[in-house]
N, C-alpha and C positions, 0 to 999 in steps of 0.2 A: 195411403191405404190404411181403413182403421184395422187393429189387430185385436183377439180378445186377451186380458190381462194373461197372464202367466200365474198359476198360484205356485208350481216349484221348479226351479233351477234348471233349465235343461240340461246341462251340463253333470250336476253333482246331486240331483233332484232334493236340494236344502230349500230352505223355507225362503220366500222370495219376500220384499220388503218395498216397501211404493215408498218413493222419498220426494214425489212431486206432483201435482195435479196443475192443470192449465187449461181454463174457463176457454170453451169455443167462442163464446159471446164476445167476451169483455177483453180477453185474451191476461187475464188477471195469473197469476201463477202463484200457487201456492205451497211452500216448501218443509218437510219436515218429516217424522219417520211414520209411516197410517201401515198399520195391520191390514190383511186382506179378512175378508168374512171366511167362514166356513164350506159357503158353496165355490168360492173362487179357486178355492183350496183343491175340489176336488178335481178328480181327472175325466176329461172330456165326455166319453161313455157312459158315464154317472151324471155329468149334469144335463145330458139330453136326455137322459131314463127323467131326472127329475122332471122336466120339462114337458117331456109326454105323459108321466102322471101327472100333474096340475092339469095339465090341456085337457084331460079325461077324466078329472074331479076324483082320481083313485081305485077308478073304475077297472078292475082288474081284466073283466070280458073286452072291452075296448080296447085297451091295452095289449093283450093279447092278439088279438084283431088287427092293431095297427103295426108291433113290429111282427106278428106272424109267429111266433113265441108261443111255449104252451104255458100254463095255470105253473108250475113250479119253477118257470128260469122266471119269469115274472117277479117271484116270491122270493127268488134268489138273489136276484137284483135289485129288489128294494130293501132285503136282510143288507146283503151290501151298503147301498145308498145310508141305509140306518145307523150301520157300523161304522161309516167312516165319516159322519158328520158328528160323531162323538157321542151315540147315544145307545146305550145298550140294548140289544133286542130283548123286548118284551116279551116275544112271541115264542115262549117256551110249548105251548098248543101243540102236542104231535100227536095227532088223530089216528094212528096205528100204536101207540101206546095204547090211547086211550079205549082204542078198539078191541085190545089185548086184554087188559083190565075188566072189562065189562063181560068181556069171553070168559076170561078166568073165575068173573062171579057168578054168572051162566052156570060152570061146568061146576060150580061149588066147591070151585079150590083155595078163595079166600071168603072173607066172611063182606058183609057189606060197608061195616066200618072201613076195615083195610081197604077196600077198593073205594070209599071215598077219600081218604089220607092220602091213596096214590093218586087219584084223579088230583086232587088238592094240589101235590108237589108235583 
């Protein structure tokens, strides 16, 4: 029975280490210490989110759709998925900031510079 890799320890959840490969075909074996990638690394629930986003090209509506999820666990889950393949979220975007800001130059409590400086950062 095939199993999928391991990427941490079950036991002590440390970094796990492949130290053998062996060809189905040729039955060749190959010996020595290989790294696991980043996605093997991650934990089960994150790489089937990964997997239904590709299947769905990113498609957030589909997505939702498929595991039944609204529009922010989605968002939550791919901030996740983002965070733990090593890559800082980008997506500083918070739309009730920004929503804030624009009220606030609305009501002419800042001037228009300020409220582009803060949309900015």
């Amino acid at each position: 029975m095939k199993k999928d890799i391991l990427g941490k320890c079950p036991i002590c959840d440390g970094t796990i280490e492949v130290t053998e490969f062996k060809c189905c075909s040729c039955n060749s074996t190959i010996s020595g210490r290989f790294r696991l990638n980043k996605f093997c690394q991650l934990p089960m629930d994150q790489l089937e989110f990964a997997d239904i986003f590709i299947k769905n090209r990113g498609n957030i509506k589909e997505i939702e759709k498929e595991l039944g999820i609204s529009y922010p666990t989605v968002k939550g889950k791919l901030d996740s998925l983002i965070e733990s393949l090593g890559y800082k979220n980008q997506a500083n975007y918070n739309p009730n900031k920004n929503k804030e800001i624009l009220e606030q130059l609305d009501r002419g409590e800042i001037s228009s510079e300020e409220a582009i400086e803060l949309l900015k950062n």
